[in-house]
N, C-alpha and C positions, 0 to 999 in steps of 0.2 A: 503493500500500500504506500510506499513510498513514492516521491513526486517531484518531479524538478522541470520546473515552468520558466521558459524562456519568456523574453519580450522587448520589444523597443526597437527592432527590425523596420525599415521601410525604406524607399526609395530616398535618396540623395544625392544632391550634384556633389562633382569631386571637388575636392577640398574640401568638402566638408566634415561635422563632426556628429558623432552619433554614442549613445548611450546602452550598451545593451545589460540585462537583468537575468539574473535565475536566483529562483528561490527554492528550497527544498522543501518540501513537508513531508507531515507523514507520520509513520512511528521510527522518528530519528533516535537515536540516541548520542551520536555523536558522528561528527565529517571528518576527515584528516584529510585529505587535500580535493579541489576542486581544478576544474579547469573549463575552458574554451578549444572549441576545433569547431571546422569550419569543411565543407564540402560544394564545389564551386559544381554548375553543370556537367556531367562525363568524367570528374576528375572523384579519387577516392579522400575519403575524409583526409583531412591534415591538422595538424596541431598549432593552435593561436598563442596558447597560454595557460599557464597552470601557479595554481599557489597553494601553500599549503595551510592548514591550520594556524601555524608561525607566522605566515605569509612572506613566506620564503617564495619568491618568484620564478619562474622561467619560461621566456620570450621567445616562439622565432624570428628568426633573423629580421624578414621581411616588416616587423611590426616594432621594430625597437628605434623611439624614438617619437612614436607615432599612438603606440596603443598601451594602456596600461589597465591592468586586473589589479582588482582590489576585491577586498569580502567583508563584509559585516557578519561574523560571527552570532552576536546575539541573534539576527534575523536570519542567522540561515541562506545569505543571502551574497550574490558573487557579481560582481560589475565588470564590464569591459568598456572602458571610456577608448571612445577610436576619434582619432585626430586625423585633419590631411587624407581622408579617404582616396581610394584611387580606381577606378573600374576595374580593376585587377582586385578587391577585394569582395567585388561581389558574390556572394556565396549565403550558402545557407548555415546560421551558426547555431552552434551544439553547445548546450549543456553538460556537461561530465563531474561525477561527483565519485568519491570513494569513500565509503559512510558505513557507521554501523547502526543497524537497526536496533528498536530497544526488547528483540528477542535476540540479539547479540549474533547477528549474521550479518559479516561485512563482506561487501561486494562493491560494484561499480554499476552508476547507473547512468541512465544518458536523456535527455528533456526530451521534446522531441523537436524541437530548434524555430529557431526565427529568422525570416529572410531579410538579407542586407543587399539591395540594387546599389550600385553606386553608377549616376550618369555622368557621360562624358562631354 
């Protein structure tokens, strides 16, 4: 029964900036790290971003400089603040969490994502 809800997805001209969201619910008991990936038309998932409980970061390449993950812990709750967009980052983005439920089964789970157009 657990849950992880993207949002904040929509079309934008390039350079611009956008905010995206996931929240977890459910029967949490506790997250240790979260991330962001991203899956463009034809191409297979890739990895945006990831942090951890600590919020110990890690970036690829293409977003450093540009996109930054943050999380709000109390809220269950994981941000990806994107700067400078580029039509090359249009894709569909993913929720990913690695969480223990509160019958004490930790697993990985994935939202089911929110689309990002970026026009040229």
């Amino acid at each position: 029964q657990v849950q992880l809800v993207e949002s904040g997805g929509c079309l934008v001209q390039a350079g611009g900036s956008l905010r995206l969201s996931c929240t977890a619910s459910g029967s949490i008991f506790s997250i240790n790290a979260m991330g962001w990936y991203r899956q463009a038309p034809g191409k297979q998932r890739e990895l945006v971003a990831t942090i951890t409980y600590g919020v110990i970061t890690n970036y690829a390449d293409y977003t450093v400089g540009r996109f930054t993950i943050s999380r709000d812990n109390a809220k269950n709750t994981m941000y990806l603040q994107m700067n400078s967009l580029k039509p090359e980052d249009t894709a569909v983005y993913y929720c990913n969490a690695h969480l223990t439920t509160r019958a004490l089964v930790s697993q990985r789970y994935w939202g089911q994502g929110t689309k990002v157009t970026v026009s040229s």
